[in-house]
Structures are given as structure tokens and as C-alpha cells.
C-alpha positions as CSV (number, residue, x, y, z in Angstrom):
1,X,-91.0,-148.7,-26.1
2,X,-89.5,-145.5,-25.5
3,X,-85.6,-144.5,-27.1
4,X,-83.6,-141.3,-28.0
5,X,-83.5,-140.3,-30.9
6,X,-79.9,-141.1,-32.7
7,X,-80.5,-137.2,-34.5
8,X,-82.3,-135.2,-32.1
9,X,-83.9,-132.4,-33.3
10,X,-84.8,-130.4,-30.1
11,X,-82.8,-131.0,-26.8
12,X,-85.3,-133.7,-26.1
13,X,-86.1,-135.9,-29.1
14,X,-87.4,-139.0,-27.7
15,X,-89.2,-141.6,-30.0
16,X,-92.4,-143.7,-29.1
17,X,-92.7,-146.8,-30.5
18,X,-95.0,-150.2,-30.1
19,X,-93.0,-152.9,-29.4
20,X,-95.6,-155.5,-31.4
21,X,-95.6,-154.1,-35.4
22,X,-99.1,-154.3,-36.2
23,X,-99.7,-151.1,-38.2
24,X,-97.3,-149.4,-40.7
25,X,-98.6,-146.2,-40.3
26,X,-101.4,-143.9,-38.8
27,X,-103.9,-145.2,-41.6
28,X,-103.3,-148.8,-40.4
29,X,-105.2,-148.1,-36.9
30,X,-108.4,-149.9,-36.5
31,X,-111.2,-149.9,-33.6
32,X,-109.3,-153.3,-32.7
33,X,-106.1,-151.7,-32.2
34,X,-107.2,-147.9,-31.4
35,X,-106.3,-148.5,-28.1
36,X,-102.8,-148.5,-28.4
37,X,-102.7,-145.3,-29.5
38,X,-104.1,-144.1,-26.2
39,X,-101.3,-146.0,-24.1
40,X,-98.8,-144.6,-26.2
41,X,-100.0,-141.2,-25.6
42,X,-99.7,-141.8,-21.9
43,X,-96.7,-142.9,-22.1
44,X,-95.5,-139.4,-24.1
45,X,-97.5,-137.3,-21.2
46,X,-94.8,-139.8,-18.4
47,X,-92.2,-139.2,-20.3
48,X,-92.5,-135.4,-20.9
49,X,-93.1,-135.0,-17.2
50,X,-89.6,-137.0,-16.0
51,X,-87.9,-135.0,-18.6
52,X,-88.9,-131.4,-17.5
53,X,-91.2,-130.4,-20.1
54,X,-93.0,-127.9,-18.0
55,X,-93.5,-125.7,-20.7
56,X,-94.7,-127.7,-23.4
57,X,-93.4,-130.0,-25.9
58,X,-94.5,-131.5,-29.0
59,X,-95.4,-134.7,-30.8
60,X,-95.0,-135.8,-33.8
61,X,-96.2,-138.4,-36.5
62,X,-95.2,-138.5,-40.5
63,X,-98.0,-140.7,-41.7
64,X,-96.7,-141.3,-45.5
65,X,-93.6,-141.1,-48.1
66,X,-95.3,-137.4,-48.8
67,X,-95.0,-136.5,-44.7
68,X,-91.4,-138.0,-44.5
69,X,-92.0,-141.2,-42.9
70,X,-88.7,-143.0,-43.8
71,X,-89.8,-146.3,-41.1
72,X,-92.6,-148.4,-42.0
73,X,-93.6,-149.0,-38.8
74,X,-95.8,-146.5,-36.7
75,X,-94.2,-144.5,-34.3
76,X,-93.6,-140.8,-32.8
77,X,-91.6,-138.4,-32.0
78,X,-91.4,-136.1,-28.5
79,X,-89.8,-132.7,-28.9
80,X,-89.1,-130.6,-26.1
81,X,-86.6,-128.3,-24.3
82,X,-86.4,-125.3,-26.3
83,X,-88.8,-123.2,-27.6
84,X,-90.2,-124.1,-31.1
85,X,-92.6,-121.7,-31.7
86,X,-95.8,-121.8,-33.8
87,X,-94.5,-123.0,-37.0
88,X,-94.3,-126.4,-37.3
89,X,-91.9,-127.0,-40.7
């Protein structure tokens, strides 16, 4: 499942998540459900493609309290429409 973001923090903020919770975070992904992460990453590549992102975007995951995940439930983020340079914080 695919939404905007409610804060974007580029021009395109667009958030990726599964719509079956079976992992909190990044450290919850197992060989049996690995393969979602691929889908979801195909869907990002769709997305960026309808929405113009020609030149590059990026995606994001906070994995942790310390990374700033505020959702327990595993999802990211696709930034794009401006350029954001090398720096990521």
C-alpha cells in the first residue's frame, strides 16, 4: 500500500507500507518473509517512475527508537522532486 505522506519532506514524500503487519521493523525480516521486501521495492521503482523521478530519488527506512522510527510497523519512505544532495541528515 502506497499513501502520501501527511508531512512531506521533499515535494514527493510518498510512504510504502505492507498492508499485512508481520514485521515491526527491518530486524523482523526473515528468509520466509524476505520476499516482500523485494515487491515493495518494485513497487517504489513504479511509483518513482509515474511520479517523474527522472533524476533520482531516495528511500528511506528508520529501523529503531535510535533511527527515529516513531510506527511500529515496517514501512518506507520515497523522497523525490528536488535535489537533496549527498548528505543524508
Amino acid at each position: 500500500m502506497a499513501f502520501r505522506d501527511i508531512a512531506p519532506q521533499a515535494p514527493v514524500h510518498i510512504i510504502f507500507i505492507p498492508k499485512k503487519h508481520i514485521m515491526s521493523s527491518l530486524n523482523d525480516i526473515t528468509p520466509e518473509n524476505a520476499d516482500m521486501i523485494g515487491k515493495i521495492m518494485l513497487a517504489v521503482r513504479r511509483v518513482a517512475v509515474s511520479e517523474g523521478l527522472e533524476n533520482g530519488y531516495r528511500v528511506i527506512n528508520n529501523c529503531g527508537t535510535d533511527a527515529g522510527q516513531t510506527i511500529a510497523h515496517l514501512h518506507f519512505h520515497l523522497l523525490g522532486g528536488k535535489n537533496m544532495g549527498e548528505k543524508i541528515i
